[in-house]
N, C-alpha and C positions, 0 to 999 in steps of 0.2 A: 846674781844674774842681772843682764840689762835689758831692760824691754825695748827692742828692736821697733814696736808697732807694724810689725808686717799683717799681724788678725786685721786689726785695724785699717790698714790701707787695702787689703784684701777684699774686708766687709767695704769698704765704699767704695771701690770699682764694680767688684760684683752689682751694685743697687747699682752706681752712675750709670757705669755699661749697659746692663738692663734695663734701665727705665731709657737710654737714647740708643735702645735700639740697636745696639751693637752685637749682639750675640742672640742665636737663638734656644739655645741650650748650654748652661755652664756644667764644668766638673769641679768640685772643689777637691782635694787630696787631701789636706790637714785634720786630723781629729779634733779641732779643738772645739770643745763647746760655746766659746765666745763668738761662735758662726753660726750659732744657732736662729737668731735675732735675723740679721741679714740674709738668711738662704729664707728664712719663711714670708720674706718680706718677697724674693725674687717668685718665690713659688705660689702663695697665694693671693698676693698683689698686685706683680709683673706677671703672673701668669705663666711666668717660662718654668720650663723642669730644671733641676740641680741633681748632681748627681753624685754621689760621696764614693771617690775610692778612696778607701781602707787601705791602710798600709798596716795595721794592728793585727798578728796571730788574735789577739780577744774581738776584733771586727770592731766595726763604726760605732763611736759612741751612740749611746741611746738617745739621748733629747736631737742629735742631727740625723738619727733615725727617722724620728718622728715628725720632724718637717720638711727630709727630701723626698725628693721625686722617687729615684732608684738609689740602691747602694750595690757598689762590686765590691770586692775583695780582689788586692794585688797580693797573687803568691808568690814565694820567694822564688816558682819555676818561671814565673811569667821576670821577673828581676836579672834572676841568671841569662834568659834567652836574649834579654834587653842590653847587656853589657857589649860595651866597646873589645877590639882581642886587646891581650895584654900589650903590645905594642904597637900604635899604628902604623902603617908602610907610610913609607916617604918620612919619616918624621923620626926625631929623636924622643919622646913621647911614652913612657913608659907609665902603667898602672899600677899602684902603691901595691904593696906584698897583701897587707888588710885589707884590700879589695876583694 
């Protein structure tokens, strides 16, 4: 596998953005624990809240437990009701069968 560095640009928009004021509340969505460092940096230094949605039936890992603000959970109902229809009008546009 090739490391993309998205944690990584991630983590320093999150801090850039926050420390100039850009946002008044972040959500981050990925589990990964290399955003543990930079969300505790947003919450108990920038003082702003984080907030983890879970995308994981096991739920938000532990240590980004432990230094966000709030954690949700995305359930697969909230997913389904979020989907596009299977083919858009006006368009040739069709949604893979594995969708």
């Amino acid at each position: 596998m090739e490391e993309k560095g998205l944690d990584v640009n991630l983590a320093n928009h999150l801090i850039k953005d926050g420390w100039a004021g850009r946002y008044e509340a972040a959500v981050v969505i990925p589990n990964d624990t290399d955003l543990v460092e930079p969300i505790r940096i947003v919450v108990q230094e920038l003082k702003k809240p984080v907030t983890i949605l879970s995308p994981s039936s096991f739920g938000a890992a532990k240590p980004l437990v432990s230094v966000s603000t709030h954690v949700r959970h995305i359930h697969a109902a909230h997913l389904k009701t979020s989907l596009f229809p299977d083919t858009l009008s006006a368009t040739t546009i069709t949604k893979p069968a594995g969708w």
